[in-house]
N, C-alpha and C positions, 0 to 999 in steps of 0.2 A: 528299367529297374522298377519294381512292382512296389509301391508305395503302402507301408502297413497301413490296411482299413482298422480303424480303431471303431468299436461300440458305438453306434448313440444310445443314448438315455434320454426318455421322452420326460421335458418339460412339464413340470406342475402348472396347470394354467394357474393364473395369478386368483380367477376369481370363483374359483370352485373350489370346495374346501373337499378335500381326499377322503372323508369319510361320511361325504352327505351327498346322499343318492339324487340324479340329475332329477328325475323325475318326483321331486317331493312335493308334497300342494301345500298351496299357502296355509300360513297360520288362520286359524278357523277367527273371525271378526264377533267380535262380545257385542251382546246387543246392549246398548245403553238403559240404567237406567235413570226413572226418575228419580228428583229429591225427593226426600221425605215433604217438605216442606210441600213439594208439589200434586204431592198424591190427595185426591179427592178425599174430603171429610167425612165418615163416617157418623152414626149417631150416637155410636160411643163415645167417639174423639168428640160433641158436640157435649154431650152428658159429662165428661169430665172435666168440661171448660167451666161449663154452667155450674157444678158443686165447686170449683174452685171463685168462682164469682158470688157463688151464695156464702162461702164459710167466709168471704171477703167482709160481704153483707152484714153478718152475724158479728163478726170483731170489728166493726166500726169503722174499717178502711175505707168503704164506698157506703156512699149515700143514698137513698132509696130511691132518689133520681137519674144518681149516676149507671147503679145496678140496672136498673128498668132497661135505659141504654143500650148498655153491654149487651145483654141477655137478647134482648131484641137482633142485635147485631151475631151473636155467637147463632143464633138460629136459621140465621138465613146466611153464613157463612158455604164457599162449596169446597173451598181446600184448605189445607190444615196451616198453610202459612196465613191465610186469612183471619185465622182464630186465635193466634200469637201475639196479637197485640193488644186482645183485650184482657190477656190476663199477665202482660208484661211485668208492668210493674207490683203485681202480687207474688207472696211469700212462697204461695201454694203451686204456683207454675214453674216451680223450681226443686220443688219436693216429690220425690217418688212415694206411692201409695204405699203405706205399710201394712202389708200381711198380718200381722199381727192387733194390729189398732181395727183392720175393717173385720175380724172377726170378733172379736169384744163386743165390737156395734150390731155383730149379727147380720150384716151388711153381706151381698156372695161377695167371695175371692174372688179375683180377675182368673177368667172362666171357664168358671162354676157358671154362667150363664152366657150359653154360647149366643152368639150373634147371629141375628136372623132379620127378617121381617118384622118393623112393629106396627100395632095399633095406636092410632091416635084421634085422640077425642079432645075438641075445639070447640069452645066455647066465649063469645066474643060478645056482649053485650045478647046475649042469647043463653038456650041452656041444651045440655047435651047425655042423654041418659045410654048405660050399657046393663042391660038384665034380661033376666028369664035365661033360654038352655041356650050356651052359646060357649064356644069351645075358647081360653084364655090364652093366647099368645106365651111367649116366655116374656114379652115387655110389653106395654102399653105405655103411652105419655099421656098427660092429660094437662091439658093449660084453662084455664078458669080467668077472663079478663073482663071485670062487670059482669057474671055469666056464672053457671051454677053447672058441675057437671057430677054426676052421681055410676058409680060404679059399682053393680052389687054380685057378686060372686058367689052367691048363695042355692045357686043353681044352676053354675058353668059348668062346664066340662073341665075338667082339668087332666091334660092330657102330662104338663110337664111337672117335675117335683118343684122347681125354682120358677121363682115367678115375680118380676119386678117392676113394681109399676111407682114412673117419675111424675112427680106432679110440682104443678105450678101455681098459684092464687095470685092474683094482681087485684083486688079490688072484688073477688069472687070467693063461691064457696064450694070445695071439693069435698065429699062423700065416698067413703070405699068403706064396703062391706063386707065381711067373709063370713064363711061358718062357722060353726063353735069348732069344731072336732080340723081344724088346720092352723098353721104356724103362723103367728104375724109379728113380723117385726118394722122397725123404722127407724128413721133415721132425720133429721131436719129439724125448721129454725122456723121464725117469724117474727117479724119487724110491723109493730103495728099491730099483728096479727096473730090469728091463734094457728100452731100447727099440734096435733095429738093424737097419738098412735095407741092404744091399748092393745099392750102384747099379750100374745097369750101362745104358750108354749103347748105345741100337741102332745100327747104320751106315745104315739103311734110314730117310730123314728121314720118311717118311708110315705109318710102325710107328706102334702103338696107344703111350701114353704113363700109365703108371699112379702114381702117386701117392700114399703111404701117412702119414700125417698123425694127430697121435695122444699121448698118452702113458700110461704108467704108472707106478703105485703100488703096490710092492710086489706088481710083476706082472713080465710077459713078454709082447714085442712081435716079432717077426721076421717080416721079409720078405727073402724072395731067391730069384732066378733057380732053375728047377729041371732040371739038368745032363740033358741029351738029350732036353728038349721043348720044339717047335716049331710056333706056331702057320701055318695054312694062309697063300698068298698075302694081304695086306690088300688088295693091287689088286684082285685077283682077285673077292675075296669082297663088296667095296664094289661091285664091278661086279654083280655077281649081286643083290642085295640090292637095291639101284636101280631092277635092270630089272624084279624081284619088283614092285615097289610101284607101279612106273608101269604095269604091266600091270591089276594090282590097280584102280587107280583108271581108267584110260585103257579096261577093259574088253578 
């Protein structure tokens, strides 16, 4: 007697799921990143530590000893968790910059002045001079420690419209000069010391815009216009400078 063959029906294996193809590749691996805290200090993040230490400075939080310190420390800082404790306990390390307040002050908007390469001029019981024809960076620093350093822009090249230069006096004396016919604004304090900017607003809206940002301690800070110099067209020279580089590169 012939015994009914009944159907098989194949087995779901237990560990392959029915609608995920055998041959699938692995899920793609995320490359880690760092913290914030870990990522190398820029000299922005250094510039925003140091104005937060200076406006410390100015409301009598820290003392011209304590600051000196800091300042010292936030500069030779190389990651940005490094530089968080010296403005810990201030007000200002807690407060976002407001848009609004830094244009009032005339100060650029976070960037209005892109980050690049800066110049810096040291002067340490010494003295350090920048003039005659020389092409101006978008930032320059300049630190003055017993030591004198003089900055005259009255016959740079000025390649960029924004232009900002951080200064520092400890016991020294800083100088920046511009031309009559460009924008100068500032911003800063002094303890002990004099810091002073004489603004002067250009009539020409596409004039180079320079920016003097800074304080001192038992120093000396001055910027201002220098009476019968006058830099060349900015059209003019933007033009030139343009057609330079696209030749350069277009052959």
């Amino acid at each position: 007697m012939d015994l009914e063959k009944r159907p098989q029906t194949p087995e779901a294996s237990p560990t392959t799921a029915p609608d995920e193809p055998r041959d699938a590749p692995p899920q793609a691996r995320e490359t880690p990143v760092a913290p914030v805290a870990e990522l190398r200090a820029s000299d922005a993040d250094r510039d925003r530590t140091a104005d937060i230490l200076r406006e410390a400075l100015a409301e009598g939080r820290l003392t011209a000893e304590e600051h000196a310190e800091r300042i010292d420390g936030v500069y030779l800082a190389k990651t940005v968790a490094e530089l968080e404790p010296y403005v810990r306990d201030l007000p200002g390390a807690h407060d976002d910059r407001d848009p609004a307040a830094a244009a009032h002050s005339g100060a650029p908007l976070p960037g209005e002045v892109p980050v690049g390469p800066d110049e810096n001029l040291v002067a340490v019981f010494s003295s350090s001079t920048r003039k005659g024809r020389w092409r101006v960076g978008r930032r320059t620093h300049a630190y003055a420690v017993f030591g004198r350093v003089e900055i005259d822009l009255t016959e740079a090249i000025f390649e960029h419209q924004h232009v900002v230069i951080k200064v520092v006096s400890i016991f020294g004396n800083i100088e920046v000069r511009v031309p009559e016919n460009v924008t100068l604004r500032g911003t800063g304090s002094g303890v002990f010391g004099n810091f002073e900017v004489d603004t002067a607003e250009s009539g020409d809206s596409q004039a180079p815009v320079v920016f003097v940002d800074g304080f001192s301690v038992f120093g000396n800070i001055e910027a201002k216009p220098k009476r019968g110099k006058f830099i060349e067209d900015l059209h003019k020279y933007v033009g030139r400078y343009t057609a330079k580089h696209l030749r350069k590169h277009l052959g």
